[in-house]
Each structure stands twice: as structure tokens, then as C-alpha cells.
C-alpha positions in Angstrom: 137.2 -140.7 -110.9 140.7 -140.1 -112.4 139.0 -141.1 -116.1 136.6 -138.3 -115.2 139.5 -135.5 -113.9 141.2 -136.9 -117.3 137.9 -136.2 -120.0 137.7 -132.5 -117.8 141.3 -131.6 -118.5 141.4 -132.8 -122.1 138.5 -131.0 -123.0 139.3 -127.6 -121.3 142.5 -128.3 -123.0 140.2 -128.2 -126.0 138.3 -125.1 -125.0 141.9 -123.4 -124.2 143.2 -123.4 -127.8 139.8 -122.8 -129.0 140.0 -119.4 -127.6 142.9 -118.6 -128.3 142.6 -119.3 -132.2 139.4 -117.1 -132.1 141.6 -114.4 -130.1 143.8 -114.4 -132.8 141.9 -114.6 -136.3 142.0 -118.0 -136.4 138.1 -119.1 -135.2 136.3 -118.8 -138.8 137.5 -122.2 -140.3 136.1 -125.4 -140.8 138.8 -127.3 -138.5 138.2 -124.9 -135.9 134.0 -126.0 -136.3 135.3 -129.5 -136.5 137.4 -129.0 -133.4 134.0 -127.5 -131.8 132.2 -130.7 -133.0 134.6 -133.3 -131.0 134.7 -130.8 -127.8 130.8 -130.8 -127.5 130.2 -134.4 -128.0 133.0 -135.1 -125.6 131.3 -132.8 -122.9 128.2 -134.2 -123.9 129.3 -137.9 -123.5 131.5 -137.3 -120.2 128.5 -135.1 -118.7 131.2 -132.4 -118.1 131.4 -128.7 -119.1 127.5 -128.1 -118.9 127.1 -124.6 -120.8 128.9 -126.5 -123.5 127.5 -130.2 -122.8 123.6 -128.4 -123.5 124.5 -127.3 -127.0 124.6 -131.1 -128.2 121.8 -132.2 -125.5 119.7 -129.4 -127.0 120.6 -130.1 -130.8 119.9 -134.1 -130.2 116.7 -133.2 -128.8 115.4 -130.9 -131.8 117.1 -133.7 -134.6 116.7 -136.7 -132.8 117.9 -139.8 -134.2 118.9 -138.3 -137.3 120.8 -135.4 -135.1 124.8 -136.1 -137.0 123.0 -136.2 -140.4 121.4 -133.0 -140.0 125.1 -131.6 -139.7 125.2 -131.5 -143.3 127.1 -127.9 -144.2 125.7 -125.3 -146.4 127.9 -124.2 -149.4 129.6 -121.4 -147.3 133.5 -122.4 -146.7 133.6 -121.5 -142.8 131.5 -120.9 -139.8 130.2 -117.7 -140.6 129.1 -118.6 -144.1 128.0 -121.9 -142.6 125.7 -119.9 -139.9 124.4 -117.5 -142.8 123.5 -120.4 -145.0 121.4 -122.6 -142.1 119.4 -119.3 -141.0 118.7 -117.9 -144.3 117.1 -121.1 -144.9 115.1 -121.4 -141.7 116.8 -124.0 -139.5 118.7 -124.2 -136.6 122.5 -124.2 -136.6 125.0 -127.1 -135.6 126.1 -126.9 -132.1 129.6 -126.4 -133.8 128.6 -123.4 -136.2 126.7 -121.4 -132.9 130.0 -122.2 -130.6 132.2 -121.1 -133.4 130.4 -117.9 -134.2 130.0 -117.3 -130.5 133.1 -117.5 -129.4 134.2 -115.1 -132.1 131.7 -112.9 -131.5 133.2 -113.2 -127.4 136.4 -112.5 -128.7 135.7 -109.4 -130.5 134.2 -108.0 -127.5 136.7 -108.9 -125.1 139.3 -107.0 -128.1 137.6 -103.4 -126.7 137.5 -101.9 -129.9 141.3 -103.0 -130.1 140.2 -105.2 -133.2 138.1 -105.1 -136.2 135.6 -107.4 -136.6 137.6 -108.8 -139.8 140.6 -109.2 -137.8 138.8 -111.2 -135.2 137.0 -113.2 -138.0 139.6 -113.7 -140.6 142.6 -112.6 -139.0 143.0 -109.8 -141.2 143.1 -106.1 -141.5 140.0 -104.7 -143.6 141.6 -102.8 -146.7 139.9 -101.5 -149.6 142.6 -103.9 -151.9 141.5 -106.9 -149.9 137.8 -106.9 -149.4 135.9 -107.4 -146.3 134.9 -110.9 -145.3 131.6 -108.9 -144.9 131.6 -108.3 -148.7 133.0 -111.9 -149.4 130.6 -113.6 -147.8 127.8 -111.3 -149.4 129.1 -111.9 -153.0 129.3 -115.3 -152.2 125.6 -115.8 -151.0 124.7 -113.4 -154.4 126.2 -115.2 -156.9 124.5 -118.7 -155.6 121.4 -117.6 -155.4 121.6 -116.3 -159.5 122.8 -119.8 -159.7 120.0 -121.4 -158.5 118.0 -119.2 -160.7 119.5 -120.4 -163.5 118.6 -123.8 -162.5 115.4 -123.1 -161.7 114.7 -121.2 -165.9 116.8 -123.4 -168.0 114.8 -122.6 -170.6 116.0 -118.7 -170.6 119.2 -117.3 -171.3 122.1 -116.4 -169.1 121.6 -113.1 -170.0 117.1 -112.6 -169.4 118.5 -114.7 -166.2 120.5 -112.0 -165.0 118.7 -108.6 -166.1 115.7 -110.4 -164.0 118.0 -111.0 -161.4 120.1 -107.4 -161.0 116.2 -105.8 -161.6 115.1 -108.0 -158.5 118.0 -108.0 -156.3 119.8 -105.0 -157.3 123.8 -105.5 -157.6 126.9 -105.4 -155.9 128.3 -102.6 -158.0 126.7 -99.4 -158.2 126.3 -99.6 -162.4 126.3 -102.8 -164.3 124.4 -104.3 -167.1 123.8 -108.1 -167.6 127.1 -108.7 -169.9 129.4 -107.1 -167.1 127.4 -109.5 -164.5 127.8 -112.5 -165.9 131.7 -112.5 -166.3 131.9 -111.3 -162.9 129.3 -114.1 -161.9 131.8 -116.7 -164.0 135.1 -115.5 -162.3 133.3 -115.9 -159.0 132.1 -119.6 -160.2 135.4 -120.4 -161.0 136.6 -120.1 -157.3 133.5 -122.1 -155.7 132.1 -125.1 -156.9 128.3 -124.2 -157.3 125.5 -126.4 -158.6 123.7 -125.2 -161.9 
């Protein structure tokens, strides 16, 4: 019974200082996920914490046997981007990615309009000089999608690539022709490693 009292207090240890880094900015990261990660599993294993024990049950039940491989990430960097990536494509989150996002989502409630949703998310005031994670995470999902179109026509030019693509999609800037997208598209590949 002690080992049982210990497993409770370590993992609402766990649970402690996971709220408090999403009360303070601190919740979108991939530690914080991978914090998540160990916390389930250990309420899973020790049949404690039940709200949070289900989210693994639930998740092994829909994978099955191959329920840690399907925790492959998506090319986003954090939770959010992580959460965008898995539904955009039509599948179920991690356990860790719907806690993470959850709780931060909690946490900017429980704020009453004291806090931004970029401060709760990133931990940092929205500016105009330092772009949203909102817009981040859009230009991020953008730019790999026009890389995976260039993958997908390798027999046509960067350039027909990208007129197809800013005619389709439209574009992040009110006016811009192909030329002007591709070096923004190649400054943005420079900071994420994309494939294509």
C-alpha cells in the first residue's frame, strides 16, 4: 500500500508542475509532451489518477499493439503544431499532445481574460515585431505543404510550382508573385528541416 501512496504522490507531483508550466507559458514544448507521456503511462500502469489513466487506456485500445509506434510526431516543433499536424491528417492525437493542449487550453481559461492566448501558449506577449504563434504555426503548415508539392511535380519548376500554389491556396501576404514566394519559402526552409 505505501508503493501505491508513493506512485499517487509522484505523479500528482508530476501533474503539479505540469500546471504550473502551462500557467506560465511554459505548456507548448516538446519536454512538457514528453513529461505528459511518462505521467499517463505511470497513471496508467499504477491504475491511479483515472481522468488521466483513460487517456492511455483509450489510446491503447484504438492502436493496439502498435499503440508507442503510432506516437510518431508530425513535423510541427511543439504540442500545438503536433495536434494541428495529427488532425489535419485524419488521426487521433497522442494522449500526450490532447493533455498538453488541454491543459493550456484550461489554463487560459482559468487566466479570465488576464492573458492572451499567446502568452499562455508561448509565454509571450503578441506584438506586431514578433509574430503570433497563431501566424507561426500557419506559415509553418503553408510552406510544408508547397513542399510537398514540389515533391509530388518534380518535373516543373519552382516557380509553375508556386504560381499553382499561391493561385490555389492564396498567400500569406496580401500581394506577392512567385519570385517574392519562393525566397520567402527558402528563408522559412532554412529554419525547419523539411523533406523535398
Amino acid at each position: 500500500m505505501e508503493s501505491k501512496s508513493k506512485d499517487d504522490a509522484l505523479i500528482e507531483l508530476c501533474l503539479k508542475s505540469l500546471h504550473r508550466l502551462a500557467r506560465q507559458g511554459g505548456g507548448n514544448s516538446l519536454q512538457v509532451s514528453q513529461l505528459w507521456k511518462l505521467t499517463i503511462k505511470a497513471a496508467h500502469k499504477f491504475n491511479s489518477h483515472p481522468s488521466i489513466a483513460s487517456l492511455e487506456k483509450y489510446w491503447i485500445r484504438m492502436k493496439g499493439r502498435r499503440s508507442d509506434d503510432a506516437r510518431v510526431f508530425g513535423q510541427g516543433d511543439n504540442p500545438l503544431d503536433i495536434f494541428g499536424d495529427y488532425v489535419s491528417q485524419g488521426e487521433y492525437p497522442p494522449p500526450e499532445i490532447l493533455a498538453s493542449v488541454g491543459w493550456m487550453i484550461n489554463s487560459y481559461r482559468l487566466e479570465h481574460g488576464e492573458k492572451s492566448l499567446d502568452q499562455v501558449f508561448t509565454g509571450q506577449k503578441h506584438t506586431k515585431k514578433n509574430r503570433s504563434h497563431a501566424y507561426k504555426s500557419h506559415k509553418n503548415l503553408y510552406f510544408s505543404v508547397f513542399a510537398e508539392m514540389l515533391v509530388k511535380r518534380p518535373e516543373d519548376t519552382q516557380t509553375a510550382v508556386a504560381e499553382d500554389f499561391i493561385t490555389e491556396h492564396g498567400c500569406l501576404a496580401k500581394e506577392i508573385d512567385a519570385l517574392d514566394f519562393l525566397r520567402e519559402y527558402r528563408r522559412w526552409r532554412q529554419t525547419k528541416p523539411v523533406r523535398g
